[in-house]
N, CA, C and O atoms as a Tripos MOL2 file, in Angstrom:
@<TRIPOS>MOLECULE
protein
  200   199    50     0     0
PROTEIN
NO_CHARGES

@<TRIPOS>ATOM
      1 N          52.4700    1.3750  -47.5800 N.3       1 UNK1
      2 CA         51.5080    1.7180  -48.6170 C.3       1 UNK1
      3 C          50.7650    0.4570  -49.0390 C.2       1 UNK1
      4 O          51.2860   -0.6580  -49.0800 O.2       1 UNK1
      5 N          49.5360    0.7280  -49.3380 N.am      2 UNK2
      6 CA         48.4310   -0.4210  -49.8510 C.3       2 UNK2
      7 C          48.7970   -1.0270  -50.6890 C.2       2 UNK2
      8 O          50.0050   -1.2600  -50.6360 O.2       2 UNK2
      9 N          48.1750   -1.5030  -51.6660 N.am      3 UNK3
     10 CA         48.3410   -2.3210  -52.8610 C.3       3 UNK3
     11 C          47.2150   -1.3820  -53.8670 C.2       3 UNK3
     12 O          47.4610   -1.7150  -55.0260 O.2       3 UNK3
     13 N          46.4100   -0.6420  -53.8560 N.am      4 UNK4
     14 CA         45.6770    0.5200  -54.3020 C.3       4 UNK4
     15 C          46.2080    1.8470  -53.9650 C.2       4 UNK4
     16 O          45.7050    2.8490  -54.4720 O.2       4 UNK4
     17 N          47.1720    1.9200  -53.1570 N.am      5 UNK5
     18 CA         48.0670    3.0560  -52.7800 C.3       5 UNK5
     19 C          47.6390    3.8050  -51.5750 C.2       5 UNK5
     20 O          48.2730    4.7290  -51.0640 O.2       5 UNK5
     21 N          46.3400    3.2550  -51.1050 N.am      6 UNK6
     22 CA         46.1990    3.2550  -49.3700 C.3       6 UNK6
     23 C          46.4290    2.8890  -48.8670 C.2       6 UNK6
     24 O          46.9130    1.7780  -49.0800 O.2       6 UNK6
     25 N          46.3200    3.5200  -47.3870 N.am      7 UNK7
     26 CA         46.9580    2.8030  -45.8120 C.3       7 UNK7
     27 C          46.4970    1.0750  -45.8120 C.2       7 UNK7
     28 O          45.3680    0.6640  -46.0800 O.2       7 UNK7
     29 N          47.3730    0.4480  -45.5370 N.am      8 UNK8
     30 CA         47.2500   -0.7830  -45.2050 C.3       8 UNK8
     31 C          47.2350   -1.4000  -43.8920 C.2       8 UNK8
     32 O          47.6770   -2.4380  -43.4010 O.2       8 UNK8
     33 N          46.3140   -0.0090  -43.3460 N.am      9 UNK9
     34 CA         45.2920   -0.4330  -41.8320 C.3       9 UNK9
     35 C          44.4650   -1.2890  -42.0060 C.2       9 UNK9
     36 O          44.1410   -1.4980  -43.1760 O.2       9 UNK9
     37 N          43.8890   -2.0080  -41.0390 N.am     10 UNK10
     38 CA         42.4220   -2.8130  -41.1390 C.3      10 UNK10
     39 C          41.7660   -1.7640  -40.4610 C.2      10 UNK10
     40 O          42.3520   -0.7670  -40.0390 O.2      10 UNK10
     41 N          40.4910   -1.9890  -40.3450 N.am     11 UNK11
     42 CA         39.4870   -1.3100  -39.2720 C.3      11 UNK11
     43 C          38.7090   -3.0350  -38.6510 C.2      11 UNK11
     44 O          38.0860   -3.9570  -39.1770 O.2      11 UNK11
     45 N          39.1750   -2.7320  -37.4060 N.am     12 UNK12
     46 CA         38.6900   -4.1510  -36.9430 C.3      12 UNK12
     47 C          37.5480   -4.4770  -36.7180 C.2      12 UNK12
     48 O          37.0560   -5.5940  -36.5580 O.2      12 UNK12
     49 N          36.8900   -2.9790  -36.6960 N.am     13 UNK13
     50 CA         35.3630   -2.8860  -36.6470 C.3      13 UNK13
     51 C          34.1490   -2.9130  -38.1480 C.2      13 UNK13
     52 O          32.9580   -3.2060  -38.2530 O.2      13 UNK13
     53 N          35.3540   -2.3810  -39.2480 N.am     14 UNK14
     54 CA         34.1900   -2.8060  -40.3000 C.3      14 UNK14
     55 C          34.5040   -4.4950  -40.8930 C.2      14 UNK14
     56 O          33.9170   -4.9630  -41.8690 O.2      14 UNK14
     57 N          35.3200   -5.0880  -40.2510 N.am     15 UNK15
     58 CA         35.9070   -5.9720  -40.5260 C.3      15 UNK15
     59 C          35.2030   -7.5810  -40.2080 C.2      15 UNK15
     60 O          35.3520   -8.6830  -40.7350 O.2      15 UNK15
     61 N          34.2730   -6.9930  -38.9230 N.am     16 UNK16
     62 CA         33.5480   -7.5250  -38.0660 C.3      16 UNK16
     63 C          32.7380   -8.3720  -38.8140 C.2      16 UNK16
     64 O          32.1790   -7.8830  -39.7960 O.2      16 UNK16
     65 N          32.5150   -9.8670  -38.4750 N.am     17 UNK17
     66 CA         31.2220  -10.3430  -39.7110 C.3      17 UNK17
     67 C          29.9550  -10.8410  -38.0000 C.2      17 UNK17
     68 O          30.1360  -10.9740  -36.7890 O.2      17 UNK17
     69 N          28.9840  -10.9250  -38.7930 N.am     18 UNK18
     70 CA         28.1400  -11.6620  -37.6620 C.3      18 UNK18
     71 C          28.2190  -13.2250  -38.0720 C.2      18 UNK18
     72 O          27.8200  -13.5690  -39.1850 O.2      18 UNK18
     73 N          28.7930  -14.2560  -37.0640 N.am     19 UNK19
     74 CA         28.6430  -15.5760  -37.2360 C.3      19 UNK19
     75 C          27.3200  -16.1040  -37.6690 C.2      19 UNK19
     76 O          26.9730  -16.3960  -38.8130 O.2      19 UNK19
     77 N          26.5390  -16.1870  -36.3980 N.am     20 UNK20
     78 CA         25.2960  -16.2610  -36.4640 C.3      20 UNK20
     79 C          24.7280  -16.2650  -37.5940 C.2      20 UNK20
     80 O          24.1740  -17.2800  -38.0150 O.2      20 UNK20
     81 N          24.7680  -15.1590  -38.2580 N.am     21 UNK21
     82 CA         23.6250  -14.9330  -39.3030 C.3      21 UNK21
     83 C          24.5010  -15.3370  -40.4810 C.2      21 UNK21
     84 O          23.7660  -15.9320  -41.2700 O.2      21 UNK21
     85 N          25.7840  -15.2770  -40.9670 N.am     22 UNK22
     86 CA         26.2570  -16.1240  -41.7400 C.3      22 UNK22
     87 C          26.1290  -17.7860  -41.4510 C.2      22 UNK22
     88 O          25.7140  -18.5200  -42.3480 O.2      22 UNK22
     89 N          26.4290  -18.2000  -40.4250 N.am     23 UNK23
     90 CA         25.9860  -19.9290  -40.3400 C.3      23 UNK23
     91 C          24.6610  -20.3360  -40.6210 C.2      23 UNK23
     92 O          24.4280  -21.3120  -41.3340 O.2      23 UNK23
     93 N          23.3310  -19.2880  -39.8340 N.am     24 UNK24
     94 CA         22.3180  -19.3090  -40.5180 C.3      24 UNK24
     95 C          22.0300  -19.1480  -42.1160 C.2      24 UNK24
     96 O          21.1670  -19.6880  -42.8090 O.2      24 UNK24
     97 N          22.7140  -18.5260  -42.3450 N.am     25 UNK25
     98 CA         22.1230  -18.4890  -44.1190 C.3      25 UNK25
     99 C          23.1010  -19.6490  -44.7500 C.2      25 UNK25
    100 O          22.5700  -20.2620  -45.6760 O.2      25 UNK25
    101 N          24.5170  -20.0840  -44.3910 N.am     26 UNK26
    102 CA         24.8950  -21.6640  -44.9410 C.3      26 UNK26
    103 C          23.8970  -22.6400  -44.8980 C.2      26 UNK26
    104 O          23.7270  -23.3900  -45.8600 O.2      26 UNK26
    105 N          23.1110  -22.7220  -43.7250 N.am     27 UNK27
    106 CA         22.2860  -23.8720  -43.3170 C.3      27 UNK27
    107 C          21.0730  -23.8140  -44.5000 C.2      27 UNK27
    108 O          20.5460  -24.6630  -45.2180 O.2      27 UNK27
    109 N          20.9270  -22.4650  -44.3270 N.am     28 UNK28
    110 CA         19.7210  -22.2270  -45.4130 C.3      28 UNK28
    111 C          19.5740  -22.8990  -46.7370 C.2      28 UNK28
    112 O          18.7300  -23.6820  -47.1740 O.2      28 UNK28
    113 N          20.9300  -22.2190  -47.3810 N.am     29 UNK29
    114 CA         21.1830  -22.6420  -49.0220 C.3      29 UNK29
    115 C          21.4540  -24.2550  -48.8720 C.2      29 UNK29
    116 O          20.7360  -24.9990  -49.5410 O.2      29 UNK29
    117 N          22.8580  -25.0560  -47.6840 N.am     30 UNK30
    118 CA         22.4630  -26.4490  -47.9520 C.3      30 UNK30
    119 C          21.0750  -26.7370  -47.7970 C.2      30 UNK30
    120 O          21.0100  -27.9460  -48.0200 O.2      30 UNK30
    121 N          19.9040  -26.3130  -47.5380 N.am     31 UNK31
    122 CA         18.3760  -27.0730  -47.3200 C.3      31 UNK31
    123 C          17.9880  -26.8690  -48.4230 C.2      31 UNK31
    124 O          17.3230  -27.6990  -49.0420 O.2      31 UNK31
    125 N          18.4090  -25.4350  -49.0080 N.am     32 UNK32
    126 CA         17.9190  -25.5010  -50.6250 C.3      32 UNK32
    127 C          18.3820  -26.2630  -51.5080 C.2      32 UNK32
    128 O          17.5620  -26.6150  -52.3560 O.2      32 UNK32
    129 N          19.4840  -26.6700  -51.6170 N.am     33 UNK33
    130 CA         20.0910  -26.9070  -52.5080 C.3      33 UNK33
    131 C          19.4890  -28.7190  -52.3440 C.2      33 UNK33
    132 O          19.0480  -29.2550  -53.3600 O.2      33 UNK33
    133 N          19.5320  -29.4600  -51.1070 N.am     34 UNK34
    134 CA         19.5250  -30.4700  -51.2040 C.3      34 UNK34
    135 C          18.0080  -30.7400  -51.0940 C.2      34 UNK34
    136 O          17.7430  -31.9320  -51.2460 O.2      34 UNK34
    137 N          16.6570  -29.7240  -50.8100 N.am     35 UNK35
    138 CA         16.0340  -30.0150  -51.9920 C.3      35 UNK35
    139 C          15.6220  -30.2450  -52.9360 C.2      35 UNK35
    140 O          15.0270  -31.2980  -53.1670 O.2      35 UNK35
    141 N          15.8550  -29.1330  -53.9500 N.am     36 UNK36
    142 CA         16.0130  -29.5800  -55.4300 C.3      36 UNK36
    143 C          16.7820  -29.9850  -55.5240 C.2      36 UNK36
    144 O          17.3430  -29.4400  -56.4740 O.2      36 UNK36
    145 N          17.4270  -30.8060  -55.1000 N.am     37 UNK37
    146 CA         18.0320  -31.7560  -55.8800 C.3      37 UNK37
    147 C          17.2220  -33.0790  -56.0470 C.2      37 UNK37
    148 O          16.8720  -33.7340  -57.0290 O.2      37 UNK37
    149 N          17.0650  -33.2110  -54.7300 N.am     38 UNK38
    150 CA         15.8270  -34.3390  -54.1410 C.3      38 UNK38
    151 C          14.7540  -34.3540  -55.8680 C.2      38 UNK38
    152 O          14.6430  -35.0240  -56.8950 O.2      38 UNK38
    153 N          14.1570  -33.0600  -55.1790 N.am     39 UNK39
    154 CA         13.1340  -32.4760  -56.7620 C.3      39 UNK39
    155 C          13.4190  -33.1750  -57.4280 C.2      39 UNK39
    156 O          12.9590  -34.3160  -57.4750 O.2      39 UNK39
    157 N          14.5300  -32.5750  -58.3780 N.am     40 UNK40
    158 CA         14.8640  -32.7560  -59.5480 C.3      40 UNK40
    159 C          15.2120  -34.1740  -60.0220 C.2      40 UNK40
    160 O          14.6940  -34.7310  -60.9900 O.2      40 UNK40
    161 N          16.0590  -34.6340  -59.2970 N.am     41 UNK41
    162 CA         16.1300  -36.5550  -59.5340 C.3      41 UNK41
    163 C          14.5000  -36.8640  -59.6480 C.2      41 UNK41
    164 O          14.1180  -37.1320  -60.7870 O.2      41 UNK41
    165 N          13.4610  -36.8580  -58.5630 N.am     42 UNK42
    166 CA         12.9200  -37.2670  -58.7240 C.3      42 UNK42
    167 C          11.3180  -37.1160  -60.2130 C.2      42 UNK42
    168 O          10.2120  -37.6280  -60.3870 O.2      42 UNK42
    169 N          12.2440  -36.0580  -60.9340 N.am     43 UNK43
    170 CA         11.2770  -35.7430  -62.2750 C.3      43 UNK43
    171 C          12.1250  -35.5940  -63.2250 C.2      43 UNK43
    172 O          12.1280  -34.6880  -64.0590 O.2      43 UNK43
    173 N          13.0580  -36.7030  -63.1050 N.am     44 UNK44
    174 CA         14.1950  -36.9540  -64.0400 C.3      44 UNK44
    175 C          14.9610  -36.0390  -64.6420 C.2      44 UNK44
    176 O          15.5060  -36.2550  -65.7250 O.2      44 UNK44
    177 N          15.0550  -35.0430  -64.0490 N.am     45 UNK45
    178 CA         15.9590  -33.7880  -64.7950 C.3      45 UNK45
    179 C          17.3060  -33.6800  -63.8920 C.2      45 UNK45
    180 O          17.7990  -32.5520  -63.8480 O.2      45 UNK45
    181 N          17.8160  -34.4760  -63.3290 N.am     46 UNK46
    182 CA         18.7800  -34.8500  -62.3220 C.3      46 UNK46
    183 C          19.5910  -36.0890  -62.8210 C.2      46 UNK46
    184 O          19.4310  -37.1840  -62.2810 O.2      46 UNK46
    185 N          20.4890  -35.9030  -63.8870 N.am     47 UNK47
    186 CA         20.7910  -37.4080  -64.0770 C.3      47 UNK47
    187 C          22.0960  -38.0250  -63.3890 C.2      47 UNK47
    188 O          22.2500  -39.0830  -62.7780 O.2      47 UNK47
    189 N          23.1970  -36.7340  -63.7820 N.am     48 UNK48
    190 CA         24.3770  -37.1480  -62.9270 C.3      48 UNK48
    191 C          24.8200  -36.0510  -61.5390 C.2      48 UNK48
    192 O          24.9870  -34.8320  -61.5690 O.2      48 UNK48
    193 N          24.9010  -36.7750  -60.6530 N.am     49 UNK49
    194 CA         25.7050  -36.5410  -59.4460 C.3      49 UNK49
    195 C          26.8910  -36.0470  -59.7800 C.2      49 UNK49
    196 O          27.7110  -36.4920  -60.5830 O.2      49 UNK49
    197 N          26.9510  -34.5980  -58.7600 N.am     50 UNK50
    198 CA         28.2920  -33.8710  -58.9860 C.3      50 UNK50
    199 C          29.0560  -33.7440  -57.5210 C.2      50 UNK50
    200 O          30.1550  -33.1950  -57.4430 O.2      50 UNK50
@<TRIPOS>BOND
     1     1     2 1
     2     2     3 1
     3     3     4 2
     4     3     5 am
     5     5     6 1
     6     6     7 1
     7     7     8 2
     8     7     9 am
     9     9    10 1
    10    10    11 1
    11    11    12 2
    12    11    13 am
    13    13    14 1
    14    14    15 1
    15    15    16 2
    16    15    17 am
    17    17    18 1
    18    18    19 1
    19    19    20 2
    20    19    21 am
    21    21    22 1
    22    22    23 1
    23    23    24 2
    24    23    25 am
    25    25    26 1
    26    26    27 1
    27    27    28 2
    28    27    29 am
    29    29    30 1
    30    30    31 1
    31    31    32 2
    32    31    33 am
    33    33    34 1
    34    34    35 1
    35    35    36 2
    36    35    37 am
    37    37    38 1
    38    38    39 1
    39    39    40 2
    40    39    41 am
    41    41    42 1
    42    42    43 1
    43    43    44 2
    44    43    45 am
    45    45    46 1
    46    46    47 1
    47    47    48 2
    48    47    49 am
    49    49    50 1
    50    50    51 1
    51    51    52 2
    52    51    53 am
    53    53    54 1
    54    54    55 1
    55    55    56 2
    56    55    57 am
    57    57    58 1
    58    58    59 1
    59    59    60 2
    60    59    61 am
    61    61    62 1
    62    62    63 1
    63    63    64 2
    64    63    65 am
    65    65    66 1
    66    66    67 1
    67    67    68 2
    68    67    69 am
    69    69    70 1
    70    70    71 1
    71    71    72 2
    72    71    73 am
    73    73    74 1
    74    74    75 1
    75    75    76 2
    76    75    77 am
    77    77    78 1
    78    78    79 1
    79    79    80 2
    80    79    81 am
    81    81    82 1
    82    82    83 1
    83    83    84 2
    84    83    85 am
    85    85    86 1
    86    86    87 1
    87    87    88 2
    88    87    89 am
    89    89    90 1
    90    90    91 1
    91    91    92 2
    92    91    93 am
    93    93    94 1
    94    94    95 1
    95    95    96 2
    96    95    97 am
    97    97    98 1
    98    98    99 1
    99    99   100 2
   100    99   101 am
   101   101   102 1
   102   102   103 1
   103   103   104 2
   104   103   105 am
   105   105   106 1
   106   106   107 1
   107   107   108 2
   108   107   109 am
   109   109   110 1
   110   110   111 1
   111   111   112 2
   112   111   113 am
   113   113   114 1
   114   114   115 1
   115   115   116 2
   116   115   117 am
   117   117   118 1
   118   118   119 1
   119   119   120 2
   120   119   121 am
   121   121   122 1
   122   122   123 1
   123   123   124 2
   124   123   125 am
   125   125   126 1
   126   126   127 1
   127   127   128 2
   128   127   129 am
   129   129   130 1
   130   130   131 1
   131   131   132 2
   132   131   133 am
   133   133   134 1
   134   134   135 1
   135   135   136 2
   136   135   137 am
   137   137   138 1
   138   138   139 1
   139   139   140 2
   140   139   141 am
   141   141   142 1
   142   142   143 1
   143   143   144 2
   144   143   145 am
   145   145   146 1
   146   146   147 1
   147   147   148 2
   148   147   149 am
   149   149   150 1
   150   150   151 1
   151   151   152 2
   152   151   153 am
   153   153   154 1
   154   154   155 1
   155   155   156 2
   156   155   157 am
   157   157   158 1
   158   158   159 1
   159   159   160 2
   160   159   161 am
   161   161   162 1
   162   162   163 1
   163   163   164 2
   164   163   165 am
   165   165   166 1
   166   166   167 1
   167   167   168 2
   168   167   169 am
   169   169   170 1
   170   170   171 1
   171   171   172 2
   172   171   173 am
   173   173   174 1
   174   174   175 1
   175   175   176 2
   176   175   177 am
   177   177   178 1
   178   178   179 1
   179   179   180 2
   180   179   181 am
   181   181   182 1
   182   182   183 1
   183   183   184 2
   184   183   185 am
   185   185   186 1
   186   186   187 1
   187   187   188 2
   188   187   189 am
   189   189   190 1
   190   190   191 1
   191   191   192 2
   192   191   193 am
   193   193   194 1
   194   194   195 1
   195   195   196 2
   196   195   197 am
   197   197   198 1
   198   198   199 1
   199   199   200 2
@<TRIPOS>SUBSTRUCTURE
     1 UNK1         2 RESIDUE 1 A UNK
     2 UNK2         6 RESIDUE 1 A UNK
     3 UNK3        10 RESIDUE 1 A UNK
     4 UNK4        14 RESIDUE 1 A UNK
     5 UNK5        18 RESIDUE 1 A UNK
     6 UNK6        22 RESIDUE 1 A UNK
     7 UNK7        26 RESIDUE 1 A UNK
     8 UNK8        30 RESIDUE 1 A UNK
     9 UNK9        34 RESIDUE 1 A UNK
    10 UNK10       38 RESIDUE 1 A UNK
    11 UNK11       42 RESIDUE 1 A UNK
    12 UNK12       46 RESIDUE 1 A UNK
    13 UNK13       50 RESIDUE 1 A UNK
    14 UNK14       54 RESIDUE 1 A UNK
    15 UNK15       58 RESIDUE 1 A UNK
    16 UNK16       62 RESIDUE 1 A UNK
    17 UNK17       66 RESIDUE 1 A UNK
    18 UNK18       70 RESIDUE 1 A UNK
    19 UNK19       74 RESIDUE 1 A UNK
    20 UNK20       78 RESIDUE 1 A UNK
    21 UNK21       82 RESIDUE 1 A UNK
    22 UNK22       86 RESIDUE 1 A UNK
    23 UNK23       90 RESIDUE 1 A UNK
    24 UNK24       94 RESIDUE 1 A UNK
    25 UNK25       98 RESIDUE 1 A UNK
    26 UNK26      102 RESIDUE 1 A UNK
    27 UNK27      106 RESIDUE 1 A UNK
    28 UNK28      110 RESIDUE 1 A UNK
    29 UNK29      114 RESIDUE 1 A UNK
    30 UNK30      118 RESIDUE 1 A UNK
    31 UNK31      122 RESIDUE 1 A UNK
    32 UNK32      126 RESIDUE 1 A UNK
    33 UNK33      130 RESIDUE 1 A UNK
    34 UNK34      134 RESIDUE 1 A UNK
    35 UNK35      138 RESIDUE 1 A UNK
    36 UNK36      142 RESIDUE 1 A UNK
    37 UNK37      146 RESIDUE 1 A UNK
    38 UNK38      150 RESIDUE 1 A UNK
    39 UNK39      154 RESIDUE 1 A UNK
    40 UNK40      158 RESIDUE 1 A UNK
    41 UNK41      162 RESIDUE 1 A UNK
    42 UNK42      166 RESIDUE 1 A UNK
    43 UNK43      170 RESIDUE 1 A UNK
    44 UNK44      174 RESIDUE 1 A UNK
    45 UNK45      178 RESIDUE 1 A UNK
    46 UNK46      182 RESIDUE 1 A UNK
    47 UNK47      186 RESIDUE 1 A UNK
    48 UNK48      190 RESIDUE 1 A UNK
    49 UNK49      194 RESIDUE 1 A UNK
    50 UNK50      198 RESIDUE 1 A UNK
């Protein structure tokens, strides 16, 4: 029994992720992110490094 009180099958198929398009969208947000940051230091609203 589950832990919600269902079968504690997987389905290996909804389980499935696409690499690809998850590594693509990591790459994405680090480019965003280390833009504004860039930005932001450089119009002083960036003071401390985290």
């Amino acid at each position: 029994m589950g832990v919600f009180g269902g079968d504690a099958k997987a389905d290996p198929a909804a389980a499935a992720v696409d690499l690809k398009t998850l590594h693509a969208r990591i790459v994405a947000l680090a480019l965003e992110n280390d833009f504004l940051e860039g930005a932001l230091s450089k119009a002083g609203m960036l003071s401390v490094k985290q």
